[in-house]
N, C-alpha and C positions, 0 to 999 in steps of 0.2 A: 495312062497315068501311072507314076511308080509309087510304088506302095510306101506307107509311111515309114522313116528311118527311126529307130527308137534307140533313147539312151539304153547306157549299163543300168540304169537303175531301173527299167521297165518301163519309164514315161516316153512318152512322143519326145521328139529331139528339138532342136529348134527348129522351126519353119512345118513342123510336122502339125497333122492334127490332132487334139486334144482328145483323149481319152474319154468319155461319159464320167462323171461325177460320181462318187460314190450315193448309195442309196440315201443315205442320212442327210446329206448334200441337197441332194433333189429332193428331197422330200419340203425341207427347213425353205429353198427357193420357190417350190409351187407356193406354202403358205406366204412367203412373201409379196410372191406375186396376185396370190387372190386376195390378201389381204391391200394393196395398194388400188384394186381393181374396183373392190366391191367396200371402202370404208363404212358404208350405211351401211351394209348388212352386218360388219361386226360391231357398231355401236347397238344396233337393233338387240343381236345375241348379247351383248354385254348388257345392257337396262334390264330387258328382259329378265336375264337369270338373278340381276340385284333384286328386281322385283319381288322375285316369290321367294328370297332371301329374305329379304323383309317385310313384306306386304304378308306372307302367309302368318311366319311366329304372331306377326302385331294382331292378326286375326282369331289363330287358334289359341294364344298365352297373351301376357303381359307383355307388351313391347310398345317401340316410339310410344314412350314413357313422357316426351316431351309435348308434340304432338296430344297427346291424353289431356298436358295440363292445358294446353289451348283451349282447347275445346271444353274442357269440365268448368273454368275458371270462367271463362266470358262470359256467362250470364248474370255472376258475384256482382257483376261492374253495376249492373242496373240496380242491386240488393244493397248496396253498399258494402258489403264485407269484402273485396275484389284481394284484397291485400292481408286478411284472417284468413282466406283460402288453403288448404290444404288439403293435397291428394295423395291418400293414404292404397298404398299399390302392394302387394305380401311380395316376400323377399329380405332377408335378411342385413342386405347391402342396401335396397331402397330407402333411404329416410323419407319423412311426408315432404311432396313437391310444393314449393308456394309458387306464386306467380310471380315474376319478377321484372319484368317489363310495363314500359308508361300504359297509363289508362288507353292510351289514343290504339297502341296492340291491340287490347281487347278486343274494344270498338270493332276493330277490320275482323277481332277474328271470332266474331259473334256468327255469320254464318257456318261457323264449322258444326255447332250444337244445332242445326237445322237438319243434317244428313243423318245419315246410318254412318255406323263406322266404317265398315269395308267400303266403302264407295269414298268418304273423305279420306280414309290411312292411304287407295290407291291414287286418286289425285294427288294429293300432296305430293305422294314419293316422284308419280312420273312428269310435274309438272318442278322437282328437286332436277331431278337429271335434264330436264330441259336448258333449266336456267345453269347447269354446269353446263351444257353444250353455248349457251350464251357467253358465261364468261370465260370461256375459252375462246371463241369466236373474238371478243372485245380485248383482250391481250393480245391476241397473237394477230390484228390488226393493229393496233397502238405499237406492237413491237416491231413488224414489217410491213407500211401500209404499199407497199409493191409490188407484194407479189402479185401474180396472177390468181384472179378467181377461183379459177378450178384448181389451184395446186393451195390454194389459202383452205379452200372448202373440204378439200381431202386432209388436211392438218387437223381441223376443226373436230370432224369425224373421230379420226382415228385416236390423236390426244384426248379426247372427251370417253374412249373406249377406254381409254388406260388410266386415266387420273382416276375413274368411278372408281377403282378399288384400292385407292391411297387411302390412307388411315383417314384423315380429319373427312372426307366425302363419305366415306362407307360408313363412319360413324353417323357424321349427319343425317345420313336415311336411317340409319336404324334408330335413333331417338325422334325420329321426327322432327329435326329441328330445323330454322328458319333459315339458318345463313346464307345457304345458298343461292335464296330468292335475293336477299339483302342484297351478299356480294356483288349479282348481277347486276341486279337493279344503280348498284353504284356505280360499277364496269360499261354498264351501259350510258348512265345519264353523264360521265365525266366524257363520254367518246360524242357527245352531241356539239353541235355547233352552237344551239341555241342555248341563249343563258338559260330561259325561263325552263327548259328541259331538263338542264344539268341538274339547275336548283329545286325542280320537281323533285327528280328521285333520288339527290340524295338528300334530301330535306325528309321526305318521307323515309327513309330508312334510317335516320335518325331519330324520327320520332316513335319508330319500330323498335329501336333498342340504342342508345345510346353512344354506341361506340361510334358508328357512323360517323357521326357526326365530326369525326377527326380529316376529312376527305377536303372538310372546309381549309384545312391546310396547302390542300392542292391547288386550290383555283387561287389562294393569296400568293403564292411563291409565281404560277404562272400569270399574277394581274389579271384574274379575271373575274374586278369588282363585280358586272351585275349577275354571274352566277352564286359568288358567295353571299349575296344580296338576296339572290329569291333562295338560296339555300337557306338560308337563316329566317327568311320573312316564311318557309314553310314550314320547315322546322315550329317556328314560332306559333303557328296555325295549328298545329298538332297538340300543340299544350293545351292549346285556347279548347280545340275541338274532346280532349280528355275531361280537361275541368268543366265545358257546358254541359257535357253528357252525364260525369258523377262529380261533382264538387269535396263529398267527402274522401274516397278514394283519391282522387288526385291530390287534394291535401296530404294525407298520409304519404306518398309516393315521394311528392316532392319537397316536404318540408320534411321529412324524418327518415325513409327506407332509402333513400335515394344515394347516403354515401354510408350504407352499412352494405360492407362486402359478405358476412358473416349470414346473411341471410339468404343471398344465392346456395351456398354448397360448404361445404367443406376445403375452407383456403389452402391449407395442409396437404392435400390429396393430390396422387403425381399426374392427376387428370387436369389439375390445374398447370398450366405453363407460363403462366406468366412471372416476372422477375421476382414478384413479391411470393407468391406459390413456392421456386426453385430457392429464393433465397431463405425464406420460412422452414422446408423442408430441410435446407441444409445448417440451419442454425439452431432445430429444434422447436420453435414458437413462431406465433403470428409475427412478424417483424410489425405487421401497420406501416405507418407512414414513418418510422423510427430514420436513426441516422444511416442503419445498414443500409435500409431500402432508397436514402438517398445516393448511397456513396454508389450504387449499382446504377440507380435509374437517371439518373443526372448525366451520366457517363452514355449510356443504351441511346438517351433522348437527342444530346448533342451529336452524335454519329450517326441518326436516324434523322436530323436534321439538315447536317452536312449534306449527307447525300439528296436529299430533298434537294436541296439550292443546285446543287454540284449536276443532276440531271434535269433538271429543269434548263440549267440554262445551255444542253445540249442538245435541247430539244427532245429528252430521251420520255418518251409520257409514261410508259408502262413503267419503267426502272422508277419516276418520279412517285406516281400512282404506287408502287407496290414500297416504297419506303416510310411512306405517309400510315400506311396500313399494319406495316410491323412497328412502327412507333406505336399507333393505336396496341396493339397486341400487347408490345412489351410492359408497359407502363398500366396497364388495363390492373385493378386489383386480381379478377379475374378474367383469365382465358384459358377454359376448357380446351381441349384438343380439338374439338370439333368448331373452334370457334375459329383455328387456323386453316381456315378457308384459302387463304391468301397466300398459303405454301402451294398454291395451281398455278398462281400467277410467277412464284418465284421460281417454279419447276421450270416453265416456259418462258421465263427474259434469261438465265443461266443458261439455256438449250441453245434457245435462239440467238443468244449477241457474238458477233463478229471477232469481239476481244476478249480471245480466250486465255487467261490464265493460272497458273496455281490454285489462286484463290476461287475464282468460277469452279474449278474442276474440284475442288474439297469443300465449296457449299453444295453443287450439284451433288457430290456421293453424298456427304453429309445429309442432303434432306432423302436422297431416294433409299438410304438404312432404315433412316427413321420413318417415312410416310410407307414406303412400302412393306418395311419389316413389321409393321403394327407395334414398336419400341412402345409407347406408352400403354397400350393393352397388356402387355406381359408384364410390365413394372406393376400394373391395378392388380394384375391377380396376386402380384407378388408382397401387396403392403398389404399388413396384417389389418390394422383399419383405417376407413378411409377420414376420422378424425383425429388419428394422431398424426405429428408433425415429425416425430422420430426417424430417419432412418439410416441402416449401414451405412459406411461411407460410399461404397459401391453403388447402392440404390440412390442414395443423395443425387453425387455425380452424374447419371443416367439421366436425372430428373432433369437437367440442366438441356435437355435433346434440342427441343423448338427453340427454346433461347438463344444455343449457340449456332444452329442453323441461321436463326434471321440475322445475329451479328455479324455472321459469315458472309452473309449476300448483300448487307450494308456495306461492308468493306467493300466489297466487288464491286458494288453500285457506284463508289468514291473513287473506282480507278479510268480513267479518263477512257473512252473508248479512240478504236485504231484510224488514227488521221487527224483526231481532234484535240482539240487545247481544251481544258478546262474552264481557263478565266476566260472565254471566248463573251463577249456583253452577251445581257440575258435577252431576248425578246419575248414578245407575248406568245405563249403558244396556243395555237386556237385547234379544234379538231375541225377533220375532216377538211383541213386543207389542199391545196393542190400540193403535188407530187415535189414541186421548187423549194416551199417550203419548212418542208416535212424530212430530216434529215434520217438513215438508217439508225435504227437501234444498236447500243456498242453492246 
């Protein structure tokens, strides 16, 4: 055999063989390669180490803050005071937490005051990461339901390894907070075939916290009367099932607490993201329901609309599903960071669709600055308090992060995907259909 010919510049020539890789090379390839190999073992090390990230502080100090109020508050429900509640935590930043969810929450989350604390703060957390391995699983089906198994199951893995340390997720565990179950729960029940499934869960996670309940947009745009039928009729059951259990609490709730924003949190604070938050902020004062707040959310709703119809009738579920859910967001008086859940799913339809352009590519960086940079954690440490409305023009601007992300991926979601027409007639789209169906995600 003749020995390899090499160029002037030191490499193999053409036809020659390749040189060994530099060390950095090989190095950066084995972890690629074990990491494709073995994705449950790095989901494994990644929960794991969130774990005692957050499962220890909440043990050893004051932590899932949120979580605390679950559990302190559900017994109120049976006392009547469920809604006088306040959990008073030292910290200078902590104001006293009320409860702010329908009676029917409590109700479910009366067994938490049955446990120790170490044993419920470590449920909770690792039964959080579950239900993020779930709704990632439920998107990134709805977004390609053809792949193969194993190449779908190693996505599931590895994307559930990496979203856990996106902002709005790693918040979620550390306050203890619900959304993640929620999210699922609705990711899961809109991917069922069965109405009476769909309308289960997400009727119940409407009765969990209210926002949910915007999901019922999804199944009107796809005609799918008897889901939004038993959605509503359970939903409906949730009320009934708060007010049998405490009559006076649930009065309170629902005739009076139910449209004061002011008693969640501090509407002002750059932890809030919602239009009415970012707009307040930037105006100086609570806007409320004023004209500003319309001339923004009027605009946000019908673009969040559009795209609704506009994937639906492409068949696209996840793009539909996840426009339905930043409408919820945007318009919400509030939504906290950790309540954008739903920048997982937009992580993953921007990754995944076929039709990549500009806009795909500037919501994609756009969210991964903001979820992976932790952008609204450094803005929090940076506003002097978390009740005034004041800020720089610079902090203002910034505050604007989540908002102009999900605008970003509305537009995206508006742009026809590659090979299809947009005014193509709507059909009904059902899940879990055959493969004929069931058109690619754009």
């Amino acid at each position: 055999m003749s020995p390899t010919v090499r160029s002037p510049a030191g490499g193999p020539a053409a036809g020659g063989a390749p040189e060994n890789p530099r060390p950095g090379r090989r190095r950066i390839e084995a972890v690629r390669r074990t990491t494709a190999r073995r994705p449950g073992t790095v989901l494994l090390l990644a929960a794991a180490v969130m774990l005692l990230l957050v499962w220890l502080p909440a043990c050893l100090r004051v932590g899932m803050v949120d979580l605390r109020v679950y559990r302190t508050a559900a017994p109120h429900l049976l006392s009547g005071d469920l809604y006088a509640f306040r959990l008073r935590l030292p910290g200078p930043d902590l104001f006293p937490l009320p409860f702010t969810y329908p009676p029917f929450a409590a109700l479910l989350f009366l067994p938490l005051s049955w446990a120790v604390w170490p044993l419920v703060s470590a449920v909770w957390t690792a039964a959080s990461v579950l239900a993020l391995c779930v709704l990632v699983h439920c998107c990134l089906r709805m977004a390609d339901p053809t792949v193969p198994a194993a190449r779908h199951r190693r996505r599931v893995l590895l994307w559930s390894a990496a979203l856990l340390w996106t902002e709005p997720v790693a918040v979620t565990l550390a306050l203890g907070q619900i959304n993640l179950l929620l999210a699922a729960c609705v990711a899961f029940a809109v991917e069922r075939r069965s109405a009476a499934a769909a309308g289960l869960g997400t009727g119940l996670a409407a009765g969990v916290k209210l926002v949910p309940a915007v999901t019922g947009l999804y199944f009107l745009v796809h005609r799918r009367w008897s889901a939004l039928w038993w959605s509503g009729a359970v939903f409906a059951a949730t009320v009934a099932a708060g007010w049998w259990a405490a009559p006076r609490p649930a009065a309170d709730f629902w005739l009076h607490a139910v449209g004061e924003a002011a008693r969640v949190g501090p509407v002002g604070s750059v932890l809030n993201q919602s239009v009415r938050g970012a707009l307040s902020r930037t105006l100086g004062h609570d806007v409320g329901w004023s004209a500003p707040w319309w001339a923004c959310a009027v605009p946000a709703a019908l673009l969040a609309l559009t795209a609704v119809v506009r994937t639906a009738r492409r068949t696209d579920r996840l793009g539909a599903l996840l426009a339905v859910q930043l409408l919820g967001l945007l318009i919400s008086p509030i939504s906290w960071c950790h309540h954008w859940i739903w920048s997982v799913a937009a992580v993953l339809w921007l990754t995944h669709t076929p039709h990549r352009t500009r806009i795909h590519t500037a919501a994609l960086t756009a969210w991964g600055l903001a979820l992976a940079g932790y952008l609204i954690h450094w803005l929090a440490l940076a506003q002097a308090d978390i009740w005034e409305f004041g800020r720089p023009w610079y902090l203002a601007a910034l505050g604007w992060s989540y908002p102009v992300c999900a605008v970003l991926t509305l537009i995206a979601l508006l742009l026809p995907a590659a090979g299809q027409a947009t005014d193509r007639p709507r059909t009904s789209c059902q899940p879990r259909s055959s493969s004929a169906s069931i058109s690619r995600m754009p």
